[in-house]
C-alpha positions as protocol buffer text, in pm:
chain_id: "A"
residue {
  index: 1
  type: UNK
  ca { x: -10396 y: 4006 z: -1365 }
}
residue {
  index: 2
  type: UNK
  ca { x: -10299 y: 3685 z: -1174 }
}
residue {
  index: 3
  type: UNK
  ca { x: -10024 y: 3627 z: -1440 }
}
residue {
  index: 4
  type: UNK
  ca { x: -9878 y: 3977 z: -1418 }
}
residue {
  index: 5
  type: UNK
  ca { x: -9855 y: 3981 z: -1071 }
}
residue {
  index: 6
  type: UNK
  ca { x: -9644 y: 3620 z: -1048 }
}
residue {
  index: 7
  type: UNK
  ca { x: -9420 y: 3807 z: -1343 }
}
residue {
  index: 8
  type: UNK
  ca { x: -9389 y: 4153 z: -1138 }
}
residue {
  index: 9
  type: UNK
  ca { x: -9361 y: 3927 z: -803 }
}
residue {
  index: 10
  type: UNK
  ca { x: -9006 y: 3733 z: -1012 }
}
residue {
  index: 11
  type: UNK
  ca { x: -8932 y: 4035 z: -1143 }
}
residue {
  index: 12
  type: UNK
  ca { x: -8904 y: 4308 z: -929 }
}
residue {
  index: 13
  type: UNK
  ca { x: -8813 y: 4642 z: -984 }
}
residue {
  index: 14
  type: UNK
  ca { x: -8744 y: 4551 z: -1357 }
}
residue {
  index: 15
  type: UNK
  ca { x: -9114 y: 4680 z: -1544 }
}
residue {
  index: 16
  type: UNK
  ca { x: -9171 y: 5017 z: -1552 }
}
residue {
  index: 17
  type: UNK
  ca { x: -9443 y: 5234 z: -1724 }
}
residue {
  index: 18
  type: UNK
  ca { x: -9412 y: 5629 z: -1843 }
}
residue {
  index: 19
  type: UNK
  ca { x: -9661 y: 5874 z: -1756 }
}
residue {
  index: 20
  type: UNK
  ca { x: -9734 y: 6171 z: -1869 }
}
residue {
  index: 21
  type: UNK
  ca { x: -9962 y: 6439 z: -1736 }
}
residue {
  index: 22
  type: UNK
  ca { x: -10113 y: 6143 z: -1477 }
}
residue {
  index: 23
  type: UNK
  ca { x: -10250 y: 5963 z: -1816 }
}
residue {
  index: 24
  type: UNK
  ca { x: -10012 y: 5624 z: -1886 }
}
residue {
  index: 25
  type: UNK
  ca { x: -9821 y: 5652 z: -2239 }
}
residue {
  index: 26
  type: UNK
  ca { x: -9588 y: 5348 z: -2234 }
}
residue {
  index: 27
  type: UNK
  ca { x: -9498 y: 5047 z: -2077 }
}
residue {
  index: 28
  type: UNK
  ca { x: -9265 y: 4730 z: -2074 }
}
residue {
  index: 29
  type: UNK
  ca { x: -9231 y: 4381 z: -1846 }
}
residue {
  index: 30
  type: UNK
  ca { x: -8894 y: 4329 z: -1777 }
}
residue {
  index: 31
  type: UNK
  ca { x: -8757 y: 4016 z: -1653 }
}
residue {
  index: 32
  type: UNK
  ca { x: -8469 y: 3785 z: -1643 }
}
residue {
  index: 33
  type: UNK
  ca { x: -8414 y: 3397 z: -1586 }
}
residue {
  index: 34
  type: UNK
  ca { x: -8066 y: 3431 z: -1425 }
}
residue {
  index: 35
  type: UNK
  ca { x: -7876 y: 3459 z: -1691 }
}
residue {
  index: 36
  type: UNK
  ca { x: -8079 y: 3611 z: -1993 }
}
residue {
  index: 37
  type: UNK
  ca { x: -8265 y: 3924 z: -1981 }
}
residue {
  index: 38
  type: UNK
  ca { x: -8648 y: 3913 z: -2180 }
}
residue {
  index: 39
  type: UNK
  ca { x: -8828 y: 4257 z: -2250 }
}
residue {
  index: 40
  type: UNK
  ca { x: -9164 y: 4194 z: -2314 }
}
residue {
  index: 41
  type: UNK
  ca { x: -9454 y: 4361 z: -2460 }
}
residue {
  index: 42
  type: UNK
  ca { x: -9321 y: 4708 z: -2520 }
}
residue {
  index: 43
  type: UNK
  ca { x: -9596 y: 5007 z: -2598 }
}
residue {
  index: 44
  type: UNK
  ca { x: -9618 y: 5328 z: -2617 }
}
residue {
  index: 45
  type: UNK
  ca { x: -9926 y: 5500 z: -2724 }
}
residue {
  index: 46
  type: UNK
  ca { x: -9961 y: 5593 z: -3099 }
}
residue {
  index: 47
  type: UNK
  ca { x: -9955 y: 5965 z: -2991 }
}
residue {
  index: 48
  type: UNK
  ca { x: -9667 y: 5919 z: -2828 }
}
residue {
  index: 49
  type: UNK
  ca { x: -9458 y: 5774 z: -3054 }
}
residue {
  index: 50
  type: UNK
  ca { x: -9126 y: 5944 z: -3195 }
}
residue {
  index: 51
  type: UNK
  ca { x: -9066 y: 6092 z: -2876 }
}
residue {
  index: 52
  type: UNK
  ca { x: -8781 y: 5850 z: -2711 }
}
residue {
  index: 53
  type: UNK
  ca { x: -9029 y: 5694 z: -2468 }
}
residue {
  index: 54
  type: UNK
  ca { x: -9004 y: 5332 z: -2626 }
}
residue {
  index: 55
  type: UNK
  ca { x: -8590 y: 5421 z: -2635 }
}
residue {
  index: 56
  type: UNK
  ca { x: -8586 y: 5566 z: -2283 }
}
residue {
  index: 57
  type: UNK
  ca { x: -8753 y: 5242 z: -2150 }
}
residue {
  index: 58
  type: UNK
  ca { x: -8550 y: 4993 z: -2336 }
}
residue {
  index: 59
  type: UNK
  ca { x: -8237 y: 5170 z: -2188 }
}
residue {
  index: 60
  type: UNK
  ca { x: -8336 y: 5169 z: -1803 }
}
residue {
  index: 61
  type: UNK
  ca { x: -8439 y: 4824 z: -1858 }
}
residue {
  index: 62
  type: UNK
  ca { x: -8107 y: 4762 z: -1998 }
}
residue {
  index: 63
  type: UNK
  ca { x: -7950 y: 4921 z: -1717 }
}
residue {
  index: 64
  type: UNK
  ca { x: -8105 y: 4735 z: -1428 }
}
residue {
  index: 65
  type: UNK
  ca { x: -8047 y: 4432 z: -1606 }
}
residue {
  index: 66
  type: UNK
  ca { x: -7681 y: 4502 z: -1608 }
}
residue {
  index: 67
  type: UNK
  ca { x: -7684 y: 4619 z: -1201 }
}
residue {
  index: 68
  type: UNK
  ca { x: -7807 y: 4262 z: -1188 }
}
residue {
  index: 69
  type: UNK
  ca { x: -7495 y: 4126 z: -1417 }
}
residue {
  index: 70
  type: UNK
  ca { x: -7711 y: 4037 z: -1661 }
}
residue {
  index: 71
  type: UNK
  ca { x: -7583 y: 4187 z: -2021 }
}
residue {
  index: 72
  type: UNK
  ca { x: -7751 y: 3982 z: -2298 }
}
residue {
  index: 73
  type: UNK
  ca { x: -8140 y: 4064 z: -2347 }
}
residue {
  index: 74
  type: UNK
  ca { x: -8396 y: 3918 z: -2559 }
}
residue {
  index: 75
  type: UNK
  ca { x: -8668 y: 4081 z: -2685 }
}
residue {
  index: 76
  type: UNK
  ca { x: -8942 y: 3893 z: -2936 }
}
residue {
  index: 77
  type: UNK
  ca { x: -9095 y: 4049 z: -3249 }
}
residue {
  index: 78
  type: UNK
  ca { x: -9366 y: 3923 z: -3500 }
}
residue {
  index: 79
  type: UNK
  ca { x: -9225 y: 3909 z: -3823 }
}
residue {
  index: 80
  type: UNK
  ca { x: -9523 y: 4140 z: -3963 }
}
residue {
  index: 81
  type: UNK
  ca { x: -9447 y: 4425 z: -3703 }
}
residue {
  index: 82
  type: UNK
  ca { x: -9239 y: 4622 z: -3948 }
}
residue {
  index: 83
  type: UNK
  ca { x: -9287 y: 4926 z: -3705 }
}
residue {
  index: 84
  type: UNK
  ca { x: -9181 y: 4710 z: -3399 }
}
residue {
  index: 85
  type: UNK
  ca { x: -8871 y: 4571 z: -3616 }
}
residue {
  index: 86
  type: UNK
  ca { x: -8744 y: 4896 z: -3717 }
}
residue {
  index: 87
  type: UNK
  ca { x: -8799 y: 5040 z: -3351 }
}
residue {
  index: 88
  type: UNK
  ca { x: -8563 y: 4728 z: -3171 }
}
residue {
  index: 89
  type: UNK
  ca { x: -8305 y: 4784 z: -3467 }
}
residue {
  index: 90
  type: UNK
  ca { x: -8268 y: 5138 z: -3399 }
}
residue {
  index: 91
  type: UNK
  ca { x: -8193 y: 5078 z: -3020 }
}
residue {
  index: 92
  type: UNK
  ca { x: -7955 y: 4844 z: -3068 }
}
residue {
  index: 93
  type: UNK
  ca { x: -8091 y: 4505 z: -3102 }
}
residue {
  index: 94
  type: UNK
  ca { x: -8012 y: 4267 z: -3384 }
}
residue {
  index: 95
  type: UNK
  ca { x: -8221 y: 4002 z: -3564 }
}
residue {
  index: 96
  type: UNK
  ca { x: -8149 y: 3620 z: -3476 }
}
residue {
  index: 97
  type: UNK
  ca { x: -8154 y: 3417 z: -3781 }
}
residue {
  index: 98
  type: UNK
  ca { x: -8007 y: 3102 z: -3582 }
}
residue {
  index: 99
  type: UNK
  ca { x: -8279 y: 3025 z: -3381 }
}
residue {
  index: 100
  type: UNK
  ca { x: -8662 y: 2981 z: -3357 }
}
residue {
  index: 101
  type: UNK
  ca { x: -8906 y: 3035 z: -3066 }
}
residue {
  index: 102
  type: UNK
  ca { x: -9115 y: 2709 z: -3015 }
}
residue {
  index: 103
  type: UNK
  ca { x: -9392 y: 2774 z: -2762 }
}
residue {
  index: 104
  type: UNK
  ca { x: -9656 y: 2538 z: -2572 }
}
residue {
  index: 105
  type: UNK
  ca { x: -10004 y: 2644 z: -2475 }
}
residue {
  index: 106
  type: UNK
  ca { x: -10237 y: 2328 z: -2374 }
}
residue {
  index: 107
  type: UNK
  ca { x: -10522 y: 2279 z: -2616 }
}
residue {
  index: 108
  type: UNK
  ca { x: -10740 y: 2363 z: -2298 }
}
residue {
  index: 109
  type: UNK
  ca { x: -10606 y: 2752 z: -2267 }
}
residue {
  index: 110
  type: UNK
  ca { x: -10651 y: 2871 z: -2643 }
}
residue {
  index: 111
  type: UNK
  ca { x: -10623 y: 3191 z: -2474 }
}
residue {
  index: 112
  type: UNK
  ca { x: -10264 y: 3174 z: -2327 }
}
């Protein structure tokens, strides 16, 4: 919780969520660095797929990246998703063969 509310707290107005009926069916952190715009950890619920929530998320997203001049985004995808893959290719997004994600997490935090 302490770590989403630093990213919301950098971030704001850029993560939104989609309701329906009161229950939550999707969600998605948005953020940017300043020049770059990341979307991170986009769901929607498994009954809820095929409906243009994941699409209609990815778009606003888009969008208030843009009001913010910000027109390159990011998004990361394990190569196993073949669901996720197929989803980010349909809205738009292409694969990056030219570069690969290196990431740190202290021996101490196997959890990060």
């Amino acid at each position: 919780p302490d770590g989403i509310a630093r990213f919301l707290a950098r971030n704001p107005d850029l993560s939104l969520v989609a309701h329906e009926d009161g229950r939550l069916v999707g969600f998605v952190f948005c953020g940017n660095d300043g020049r770059r715009g990341y979307l991170h950890h986009l769901v929607v619920a498994p009954s809820h797929r095929g409906r243009g929530i994941g699409r209609a998320l990815v778009e606003r997203c888009i969008a208030a990246l843009a009001a913010q001049g910000i027109v390159k985004v990011h998004a990361d995808v394990l190569q196993e998703n073949d669901d996720a893959l197929r989803f980010w290719r349909r809205v738009g997004f292409g694969r990056r063969d030219d570069i690969t994600r290196f990431s740190y997490v202290p021996q101490s935090r196997p959890d990060a």
